[in-house]
C-alpha positions as CSV (number, residue, x, y, z in Angstrom):
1,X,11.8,6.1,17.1
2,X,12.8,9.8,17.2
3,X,15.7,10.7,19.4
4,X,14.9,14.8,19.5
5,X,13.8,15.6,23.0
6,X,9.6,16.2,23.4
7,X,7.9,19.8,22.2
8,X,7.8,22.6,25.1
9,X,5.3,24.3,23.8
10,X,2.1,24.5,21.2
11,X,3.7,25.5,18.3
12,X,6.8,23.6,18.8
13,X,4.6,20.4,18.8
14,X,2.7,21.7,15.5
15,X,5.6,22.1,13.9
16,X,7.0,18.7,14.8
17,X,3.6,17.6,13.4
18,X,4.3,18.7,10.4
19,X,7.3,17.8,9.6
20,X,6.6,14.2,10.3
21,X,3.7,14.5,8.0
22,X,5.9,15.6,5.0
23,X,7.9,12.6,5.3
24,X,5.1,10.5,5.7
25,X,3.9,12.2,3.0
26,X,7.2,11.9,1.2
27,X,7.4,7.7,1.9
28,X,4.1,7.3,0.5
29,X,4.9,8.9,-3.1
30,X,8.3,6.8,-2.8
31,X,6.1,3.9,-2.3
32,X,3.6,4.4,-4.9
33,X,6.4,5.0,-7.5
34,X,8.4,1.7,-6.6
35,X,4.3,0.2,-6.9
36,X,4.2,1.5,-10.2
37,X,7.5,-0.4,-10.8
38,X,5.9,-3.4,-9.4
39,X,3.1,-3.3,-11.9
40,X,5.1,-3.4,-14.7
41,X,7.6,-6.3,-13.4
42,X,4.6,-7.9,-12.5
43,X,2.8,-7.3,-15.7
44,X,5.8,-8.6,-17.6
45,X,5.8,-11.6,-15.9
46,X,2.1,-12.5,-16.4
47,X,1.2,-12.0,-12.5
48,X,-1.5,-10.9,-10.9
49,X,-2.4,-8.3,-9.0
50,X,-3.3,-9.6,-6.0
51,X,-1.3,-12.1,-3.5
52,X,-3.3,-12.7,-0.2
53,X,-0.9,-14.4,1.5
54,X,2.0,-11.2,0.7
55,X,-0.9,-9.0,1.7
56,X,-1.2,-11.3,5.2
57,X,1.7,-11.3,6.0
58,X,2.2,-7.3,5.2
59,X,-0.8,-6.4,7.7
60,X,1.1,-9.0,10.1
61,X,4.0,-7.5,9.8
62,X,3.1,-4.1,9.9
63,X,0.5,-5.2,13.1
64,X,3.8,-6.0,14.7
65,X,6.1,-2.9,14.3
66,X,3.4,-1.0,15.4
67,X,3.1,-3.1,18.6
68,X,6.6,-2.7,18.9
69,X,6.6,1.3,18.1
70,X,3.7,1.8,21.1
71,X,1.6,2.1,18.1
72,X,-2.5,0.4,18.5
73,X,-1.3,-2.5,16.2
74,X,-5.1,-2.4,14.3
75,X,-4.8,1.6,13.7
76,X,-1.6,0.6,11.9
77,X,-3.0,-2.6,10.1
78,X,-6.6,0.3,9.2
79,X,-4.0,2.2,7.7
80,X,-2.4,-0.2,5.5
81,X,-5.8,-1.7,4.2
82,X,-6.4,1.7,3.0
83,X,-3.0,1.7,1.3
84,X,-2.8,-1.8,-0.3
85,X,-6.5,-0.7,-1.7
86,X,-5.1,2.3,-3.4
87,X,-2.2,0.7,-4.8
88,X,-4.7,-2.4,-6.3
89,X,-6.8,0.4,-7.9
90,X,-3.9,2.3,-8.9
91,X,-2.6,-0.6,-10.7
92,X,-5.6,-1.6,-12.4
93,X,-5.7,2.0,-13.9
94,X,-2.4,1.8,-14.8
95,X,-2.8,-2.1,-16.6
96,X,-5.8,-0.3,-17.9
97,X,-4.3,2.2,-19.7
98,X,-1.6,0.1,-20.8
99,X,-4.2,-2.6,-22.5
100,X,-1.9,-5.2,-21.9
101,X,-2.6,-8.4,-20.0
102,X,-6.4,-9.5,-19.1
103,X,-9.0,-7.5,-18.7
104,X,-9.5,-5.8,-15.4
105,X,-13.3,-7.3,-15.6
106,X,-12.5,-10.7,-16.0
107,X,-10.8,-12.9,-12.6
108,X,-8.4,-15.3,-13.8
109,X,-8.8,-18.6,-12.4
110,X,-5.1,-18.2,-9.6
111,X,-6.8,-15.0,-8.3
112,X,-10.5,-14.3,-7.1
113,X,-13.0,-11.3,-8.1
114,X,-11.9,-8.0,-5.3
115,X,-14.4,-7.8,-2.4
116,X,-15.3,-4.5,-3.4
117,X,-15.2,-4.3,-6.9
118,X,-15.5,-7.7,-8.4
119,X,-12.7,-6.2,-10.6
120,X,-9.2,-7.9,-10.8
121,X,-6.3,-7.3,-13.1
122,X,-2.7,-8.5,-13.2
123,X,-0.2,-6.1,-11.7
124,X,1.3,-6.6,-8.8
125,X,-0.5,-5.2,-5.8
126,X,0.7,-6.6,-2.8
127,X,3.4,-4.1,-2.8
């Protein structure tokens, strides 16, 4: 939690806006690099992309630091779906162009077809 004393005015607040979404912004790429990473560890150890019990207990997790932040606990947990779903597609682009692994058409028999897609591949996603 931020320590700096609250905006006075408008523009002050603005400002303060954006600055906190540059770092957001700036986490995000962070986190999508250290994904890519993942993919590739991942892909080198033959494992799939997705883990629902990391993802469960990610959501959990994040529902909980957002309760404890003052934060609505399912706008956070909205958030992070949208994340984890960027970083699954991400990594099936990226395993993909790669051509390594099995195909992102085919579910393996550890991991079921995406909701959404019916595609699965074999980085890791539950980053």
């Amino acid at each position: 939690m931020s320590t700096s004393p609250s905006p006075t005015t408008v523009p002050e607040a603005r400002a303060r806006i954006d600055e906190i979404n540059e770092r957001v912004v700036e986490l995000l790429a962070e986190r999508q690099a250290i994904v890519d990473a993942l993919c590739e560890l991942k892909a080198d150890a033959d494992r799939t992309v997705r883990d629902p019990e990391r993802e469960a207990e990610l959501l959990a997790h994040v529902r909980a630091v957002a309760d404890e932040a003052g934060l609505p606990p399912a706008l956070a947990e909205t958030l992070f779906e949208e994340i984890l779903a960027h970083s699954v597609e991400r990594q099936r682009r990226q395993r993909a162009d790669g051509a390594a692994g099995p195909s992102a058409e085919e579910p393996s028999a550890e991991e079921p077809a995406d909701k959404a897609t019916g595609a699965v591949s074999t980085c890791g996603a539950q980053a």
